[in-house]
C-alpha positions as CSV (number, residue, x, y, z in Angstrom):
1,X,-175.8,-120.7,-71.1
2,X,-172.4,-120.2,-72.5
3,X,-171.3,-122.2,-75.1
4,X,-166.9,-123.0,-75.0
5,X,-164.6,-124.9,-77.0
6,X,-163.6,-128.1,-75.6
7,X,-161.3,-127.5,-72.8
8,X,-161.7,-124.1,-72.3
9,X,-162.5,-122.8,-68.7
10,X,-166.2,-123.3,-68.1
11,X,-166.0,-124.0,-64.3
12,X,-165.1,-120.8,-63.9
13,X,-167.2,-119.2,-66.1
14,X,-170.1,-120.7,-64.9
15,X,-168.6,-118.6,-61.2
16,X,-169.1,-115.4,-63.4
17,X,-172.8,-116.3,-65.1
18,X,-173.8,-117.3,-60.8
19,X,-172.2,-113.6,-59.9
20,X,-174.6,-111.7,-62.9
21,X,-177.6,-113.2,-62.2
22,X,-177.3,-112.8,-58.4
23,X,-178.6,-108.9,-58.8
24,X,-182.0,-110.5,-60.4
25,X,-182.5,-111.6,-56.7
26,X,-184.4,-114.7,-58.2
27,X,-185.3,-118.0,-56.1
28,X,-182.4,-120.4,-56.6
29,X,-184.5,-122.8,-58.4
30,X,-185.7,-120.5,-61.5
31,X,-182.2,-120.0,-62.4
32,X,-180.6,-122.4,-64.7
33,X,-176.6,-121.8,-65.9
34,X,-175.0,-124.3,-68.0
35,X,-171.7,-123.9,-69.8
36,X,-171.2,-126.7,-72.4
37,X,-168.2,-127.8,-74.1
38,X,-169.0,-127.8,-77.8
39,X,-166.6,-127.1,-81.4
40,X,-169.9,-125.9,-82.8
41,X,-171.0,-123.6,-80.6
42,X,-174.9,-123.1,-82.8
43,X,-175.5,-126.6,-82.6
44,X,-175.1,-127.1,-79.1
45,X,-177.1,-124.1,-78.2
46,X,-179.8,-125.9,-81.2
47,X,-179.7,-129.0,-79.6
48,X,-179.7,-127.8,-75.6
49,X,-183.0,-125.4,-76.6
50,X,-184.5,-128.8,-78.6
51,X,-183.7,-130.8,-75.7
52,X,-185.4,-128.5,-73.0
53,X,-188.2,-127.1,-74.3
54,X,-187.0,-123.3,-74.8
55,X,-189.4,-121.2,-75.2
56,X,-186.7,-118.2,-75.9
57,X,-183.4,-117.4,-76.5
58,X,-181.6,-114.7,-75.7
59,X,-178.1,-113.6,-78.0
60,X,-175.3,-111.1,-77.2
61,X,-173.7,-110.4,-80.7
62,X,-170.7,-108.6,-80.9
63,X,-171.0,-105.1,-82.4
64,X,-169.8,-103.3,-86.3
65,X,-166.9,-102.2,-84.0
66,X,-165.9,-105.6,-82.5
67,X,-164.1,-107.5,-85.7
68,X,-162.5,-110.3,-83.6
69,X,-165.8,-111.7,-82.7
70,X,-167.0,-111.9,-86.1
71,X,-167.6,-115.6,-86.2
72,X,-170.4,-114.9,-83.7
73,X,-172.4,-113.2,-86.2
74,X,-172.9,-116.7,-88.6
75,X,-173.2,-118.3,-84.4
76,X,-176.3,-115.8,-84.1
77,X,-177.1,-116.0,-87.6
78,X,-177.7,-120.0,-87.5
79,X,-179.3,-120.0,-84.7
80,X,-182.0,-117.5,-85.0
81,X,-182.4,-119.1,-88.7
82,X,-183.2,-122.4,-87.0
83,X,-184.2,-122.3,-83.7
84,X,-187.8,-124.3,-83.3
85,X,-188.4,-121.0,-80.4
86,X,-188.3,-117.5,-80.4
87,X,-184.6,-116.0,-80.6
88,X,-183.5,-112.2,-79.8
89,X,-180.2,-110.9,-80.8
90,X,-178.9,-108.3,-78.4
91,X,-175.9,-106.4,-79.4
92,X,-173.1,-105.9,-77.2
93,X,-171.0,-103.4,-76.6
94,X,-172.1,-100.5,-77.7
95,X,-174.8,-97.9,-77.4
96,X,-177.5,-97.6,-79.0
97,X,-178.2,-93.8,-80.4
């Protein structure tokens, strides 16, 4: 799931989640993708794992090295503070040594 601002392109985005998950090879119906339009982009993910019974949820964070994505960080850091499920934080971008 990808969470966008309001009017932001999430059709399309939604092409590009189909397009990574096709490798997996999984049956059409285990795969759910869902962009949703949201200004808060915690809540939304909050309320669509309260509303669906989520057992996990998976983060990308942005990396030390990625400043303009810094306001993903308190995104990550709300959601793994108050998420009823599990949550993991994967970072992004970079390479782990």
């Amino acid at each position: 799931m990808t969470v966008f601002p309001p009017r932001d392109a999430h059709i399309e985005h939604l092409v590009r989640l189909r397009h990574w998950v096709d490798p997996l090879r999984m049956p059409v119906q285990r795969i759910s993708l869902h962009a949703i339009e949201s200004d808060d982009a915690a809540e939304a993910l909050l309320e669509f794992a309260r509303r669906n019974h989520v057992d996990l949820i998976v983060l990308g964070a942005p990396g030390p090295t990625q400043p303009d994505r810094t306001w993903w960080r308190s995104v990550a850091s709300t959601v793994t503070a108050n998420a009823a499920c599990s949550v993991h934080v994967v970072r992004v971008g970079g390479r782990m040594r």
